[in-house]
Each structure stands twice: as C-alpha cells, then as structure tokens.
VOLUMDO-934609 format. One line per 3 residues: number of its first residue (from 1); for each residue x negated, y, z of C-alpha. Coordinates in nm, 3 decimals. Layout:
NUM = X:Y:Z; ...
//
This chain:
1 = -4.159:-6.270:1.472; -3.918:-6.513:1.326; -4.146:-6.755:1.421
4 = -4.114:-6.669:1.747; -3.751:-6.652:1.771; -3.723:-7.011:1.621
7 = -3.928:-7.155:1.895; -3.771:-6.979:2.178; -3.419:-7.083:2.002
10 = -3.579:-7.463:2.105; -3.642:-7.416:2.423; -3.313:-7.280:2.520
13 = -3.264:-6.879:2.426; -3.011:-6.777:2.234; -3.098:-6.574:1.905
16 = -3.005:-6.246:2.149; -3.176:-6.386:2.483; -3.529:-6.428:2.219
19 = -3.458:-6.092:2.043; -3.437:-5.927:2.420; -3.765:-6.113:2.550
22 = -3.978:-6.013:2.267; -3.859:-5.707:2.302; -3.970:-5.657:2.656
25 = -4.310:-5.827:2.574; -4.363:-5.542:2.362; -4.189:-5.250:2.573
28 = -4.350:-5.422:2.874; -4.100:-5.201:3.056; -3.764:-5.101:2.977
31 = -3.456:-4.945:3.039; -3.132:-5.094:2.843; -3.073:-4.783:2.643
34 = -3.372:-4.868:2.486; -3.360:-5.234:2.470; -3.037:-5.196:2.320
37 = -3.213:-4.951:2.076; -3.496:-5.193:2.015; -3.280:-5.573:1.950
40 = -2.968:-5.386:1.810; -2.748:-5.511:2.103; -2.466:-5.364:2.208
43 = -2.495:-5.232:2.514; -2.187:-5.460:2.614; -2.376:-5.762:2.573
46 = -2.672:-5.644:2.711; -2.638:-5.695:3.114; -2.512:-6.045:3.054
49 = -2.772:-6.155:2.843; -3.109:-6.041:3.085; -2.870:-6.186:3.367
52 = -2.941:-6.556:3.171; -3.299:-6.406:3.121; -3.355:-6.396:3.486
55 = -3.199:-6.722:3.576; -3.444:-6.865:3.314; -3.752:-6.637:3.503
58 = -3.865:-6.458:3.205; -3.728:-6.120:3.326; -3.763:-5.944:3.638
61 = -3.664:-5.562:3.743; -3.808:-5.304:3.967; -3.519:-5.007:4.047
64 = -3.651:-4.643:3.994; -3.399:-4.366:4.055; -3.151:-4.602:4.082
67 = -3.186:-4.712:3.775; -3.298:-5.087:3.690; -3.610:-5.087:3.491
70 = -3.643:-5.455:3.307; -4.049:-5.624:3.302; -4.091:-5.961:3.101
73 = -4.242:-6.259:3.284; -4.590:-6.390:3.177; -4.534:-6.616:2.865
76 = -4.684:-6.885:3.070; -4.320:-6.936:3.241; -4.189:-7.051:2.926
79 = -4.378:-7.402:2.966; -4.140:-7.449:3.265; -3.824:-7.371:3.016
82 = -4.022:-7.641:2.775; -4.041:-7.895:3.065; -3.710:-7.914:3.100
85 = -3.653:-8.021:2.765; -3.983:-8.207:2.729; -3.794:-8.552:2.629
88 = -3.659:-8.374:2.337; -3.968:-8.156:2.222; -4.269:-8.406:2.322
91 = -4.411:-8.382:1.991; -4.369:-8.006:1.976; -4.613:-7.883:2.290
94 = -4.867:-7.816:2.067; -4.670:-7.593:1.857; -4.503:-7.397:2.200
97 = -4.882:-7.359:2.318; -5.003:-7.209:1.990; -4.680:-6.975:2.028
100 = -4.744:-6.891:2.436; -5.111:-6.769:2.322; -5.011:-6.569:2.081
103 = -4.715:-6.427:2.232; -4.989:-6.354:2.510; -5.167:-6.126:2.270
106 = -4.880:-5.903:2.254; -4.909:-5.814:2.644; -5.029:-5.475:2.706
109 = -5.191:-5.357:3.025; -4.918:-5.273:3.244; -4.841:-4.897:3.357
112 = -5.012:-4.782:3.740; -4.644:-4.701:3.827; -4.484:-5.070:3.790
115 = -4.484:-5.109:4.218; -4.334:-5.423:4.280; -4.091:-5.710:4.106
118 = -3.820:-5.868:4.237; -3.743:-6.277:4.127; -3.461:-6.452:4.191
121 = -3.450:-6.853:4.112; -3.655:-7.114:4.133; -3.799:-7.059:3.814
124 = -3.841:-6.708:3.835; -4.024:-6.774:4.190; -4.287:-7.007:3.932
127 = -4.336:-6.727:3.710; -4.454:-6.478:3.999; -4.685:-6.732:4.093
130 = -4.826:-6.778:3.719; -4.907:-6.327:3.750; -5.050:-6.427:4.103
133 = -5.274:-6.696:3.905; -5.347:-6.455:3.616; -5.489:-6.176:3.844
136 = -5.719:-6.340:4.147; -6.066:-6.369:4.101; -6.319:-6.522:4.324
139 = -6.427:-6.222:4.466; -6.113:-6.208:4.649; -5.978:-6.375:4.913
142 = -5.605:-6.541:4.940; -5.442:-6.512:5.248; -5.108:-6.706:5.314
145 = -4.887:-6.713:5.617; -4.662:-6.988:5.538; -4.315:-7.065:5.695
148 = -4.137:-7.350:5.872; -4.203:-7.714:5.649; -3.899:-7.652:5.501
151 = -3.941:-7.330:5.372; -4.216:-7.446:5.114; -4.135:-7.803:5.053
154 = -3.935:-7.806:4.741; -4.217:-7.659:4.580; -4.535:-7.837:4.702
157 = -4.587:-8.037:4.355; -4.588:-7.707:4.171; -4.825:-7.544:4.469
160 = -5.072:-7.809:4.376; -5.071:-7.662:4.005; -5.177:-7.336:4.184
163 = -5.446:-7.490:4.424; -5.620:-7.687:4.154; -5.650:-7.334:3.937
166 = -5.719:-7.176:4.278; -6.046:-7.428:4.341; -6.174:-7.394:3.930
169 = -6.182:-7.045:3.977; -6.346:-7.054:4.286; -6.122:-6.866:4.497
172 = -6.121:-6.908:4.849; -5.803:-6.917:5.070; -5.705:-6.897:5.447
175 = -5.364:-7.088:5.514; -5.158:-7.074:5.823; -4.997:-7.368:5.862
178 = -4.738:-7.517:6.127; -4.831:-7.745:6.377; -4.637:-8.069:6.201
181 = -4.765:-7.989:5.864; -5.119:-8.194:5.967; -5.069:-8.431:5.671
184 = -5.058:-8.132:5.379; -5.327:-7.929:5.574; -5.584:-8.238:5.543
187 = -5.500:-8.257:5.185; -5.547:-7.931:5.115; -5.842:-7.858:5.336
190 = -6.192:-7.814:5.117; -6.506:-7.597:5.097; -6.249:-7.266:4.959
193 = -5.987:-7.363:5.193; -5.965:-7.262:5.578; -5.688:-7.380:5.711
196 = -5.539:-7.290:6.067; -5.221:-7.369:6.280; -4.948:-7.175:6.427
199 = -4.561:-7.227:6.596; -4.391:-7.156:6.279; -3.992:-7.132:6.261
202 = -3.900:-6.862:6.050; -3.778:-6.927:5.636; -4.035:-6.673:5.505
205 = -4.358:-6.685:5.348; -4.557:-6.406:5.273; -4.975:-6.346:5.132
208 = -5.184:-6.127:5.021; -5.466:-6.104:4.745; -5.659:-5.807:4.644
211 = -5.355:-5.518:4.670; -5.105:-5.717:4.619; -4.865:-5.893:4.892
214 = -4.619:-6.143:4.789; -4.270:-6.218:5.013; -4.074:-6.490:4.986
217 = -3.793:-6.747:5.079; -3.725:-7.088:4.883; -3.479:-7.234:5.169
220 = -3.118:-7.155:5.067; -2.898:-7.191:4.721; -3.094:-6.892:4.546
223 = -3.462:-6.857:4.623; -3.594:-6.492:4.618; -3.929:-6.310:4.604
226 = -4.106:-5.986:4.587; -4.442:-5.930:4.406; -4.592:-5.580:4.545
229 = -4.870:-5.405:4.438; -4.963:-5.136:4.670; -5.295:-5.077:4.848
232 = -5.107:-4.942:5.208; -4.852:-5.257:5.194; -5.170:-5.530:5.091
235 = -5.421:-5.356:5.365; -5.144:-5.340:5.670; -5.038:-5.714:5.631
238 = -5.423:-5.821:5.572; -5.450:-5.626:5.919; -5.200:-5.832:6.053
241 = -5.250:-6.135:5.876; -5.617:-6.112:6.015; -5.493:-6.051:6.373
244 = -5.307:-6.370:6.362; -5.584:-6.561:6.210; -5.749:-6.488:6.546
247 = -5.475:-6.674:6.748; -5.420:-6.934:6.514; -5.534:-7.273:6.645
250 = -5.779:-7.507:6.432
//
C-alpha cells in the first residue's frame, strides 16, 4: 500500500487525496462517514479533498436519498494524471503501469444498484470513456448521436484512442454525424463503422451500448457527463436512436 501511495504522491495526489482513492478502490462505493472511518480523515477535510479527486477524474458520485455516494474511476484514468507530468516521469511509465495493473486487481465487481455516474471535467469525461472501453464487447453494437462540430472537437485526438480499441475489439458502431463533418466521417468510416448524416445544432452528445446510455456536453468552461446503466433508459434511446438512423442521410 505504501507503494501505492508513493506513486500516486508522483503523479500529483496528496498523501490524503492517495489515502482517499485507495480507499474507494477498495470500498468501491462509499459514503464519507465511512471514508472518513477508513483513511482516518477528518470529516472536515474530507469534502475538499474528493472535490480535487473529481477535478483530477478519479472520483465520481451517484446521489441516493439525498445523500452523495462516492465510486472511484477506473485506474486507467491515472495515465492521463501521468501525461501531464510525462516530461518529469518519462523514465517512470513502466513503474506507473506495473502500479495501474495491480491497483486493477483490487476492483471488485460493482453492486446491481450503482445506476448511473455523474463526471464533471475534462478529465473526468476521459475516465467515463475508459468504463465505456472496459465493458463493450463485439457482440454489441455502439450507437452515437453526436452534436454540432463543436461539441466534440476538443476531444477528437483522445476519440481516436477509443476508435482504435473500438476496431481491435471488433466492435461495430453507427455514428450520426453533421452534414460539415464530411472530412472526420471519411476518416472514421471502415468495415465496423456506419456512418450517417443529420442537421445537427444542439451541444449534446449522447450513445448507447448494451444497457448503458451515455450523455454529454464538452462545449462550455466545465464539461459534464452522465454514465447510466439501466435497461428502460438504454432500450428507449436505442428506439429512438434507431428511428433517426432511418432519416439520417448517407
């Protein structure tokens, strides 16, 4: 565990920030009675410090009773923490790698009742697309209704992460697009990707894989996304989404 702490001490987390993460890695989900319980933090402190967990995307909450319930991110979303400091810990990946995997170990399955996430940040928004990664299989099918151009652009180069993981996995997609978004659409067009066109103007993009349907905005200071899983919320919009893909133009 120390060694844990030490290495997420070099990426940026305070000794408290690591002591809360690990924490939640274990807990999976937690209240902050308990995480104080767990990390020995007073409760005082404890607020502030998964506020600068959730700017960093390694902490998300779901509200039950009106009470916020804390959920770690993936350790995947730590490499984006690392990137950021990647001319001062080149010769460390390695070592960060070894730690993600076994950090990853520690994950437990998570509870039926854990509905939906909400992410706020840019990097938070990355680490709901690493669980989106993590889950789809290729017997599933991605659907994406996408938004105006520039409701997505700021994070094409990390979208192409997704669609290279997307095509080794074999997982096919169906994209609507907006008319003046030509360019992208022939560069992502291939044998798992259909691609289609509609009069796009709104900020939001939303999808759905399996029974789970993702909504979100990037436009704006603070970028903000929900991750749902629900069979009733994933079947409706697949309805819909299907509906469209009928008056979508090629």
């Amino acid at each position: 565990m120390e060694k844990f702490q030490e290495i997420l001490n070099k990426i940026g987390l305070t000794n408290q920030e690591s002591r809360t993460y690990l924490a939640l890695l274990t807990l999976q989900e937690s209240q902050t009675g308990k995480l104080c319980k767990e990390t020995n933090i007073a409760s005082s402190n404890i607020y502030k410090i998964l506020d600068s967990l959730m700017r960093k995307g390694l902490v998300s909450y779901r509200i039950k009773n009106n009470i916020k319930i804390f959920m770690p991110a993936p350790p995947e979303t730590l490499n984006e923490l690392f990137l950021e400091k990647q001319k001062k810990l080149e010769n460390e990946r390695l070592e960060i790698n070894e730690v993600i995997q076994s950090l990853k170990k520690k994950e437990i399955e998570k509870e039926p009742f854990s509905k939906y996430k909400y992410f706020e940040g840019f990097n938070a928004l990355k680490s709901m697309w690493y669980e989106i990664n993590d889950y789809m299989n290729k017997s599933m099918l991605l659907r994406i209704h996408t938004s105006k151009k520039e409701g997505y652009e700021r994070l094409i180069g990390f979208y192409n992460e997704h669609h290279n993981l997307r095509k080794k996995k074999q997982i096919k997609e169906r994209l609507i697009f907006p008319f003046e978004e030509k360019e992208l659409a022939k560069k992502r067009k291939n044998k798992f990707t259909e691609i289609k066109f509609m009069n796009l103007k709104e900020d939001v993009e939303w999808g759905i894989i399996g029974d789970w349907l993702f909504i979100q905005y990037i436009t704006g200071k603070i970028p903000r996304a929900f991750l749902i899983k629900d069979e009733k919320f994933a079947n409706a919009h697949k309805e819909v989404f299907d509906k469209l893909w009928l008056l979508a133009k090629k």
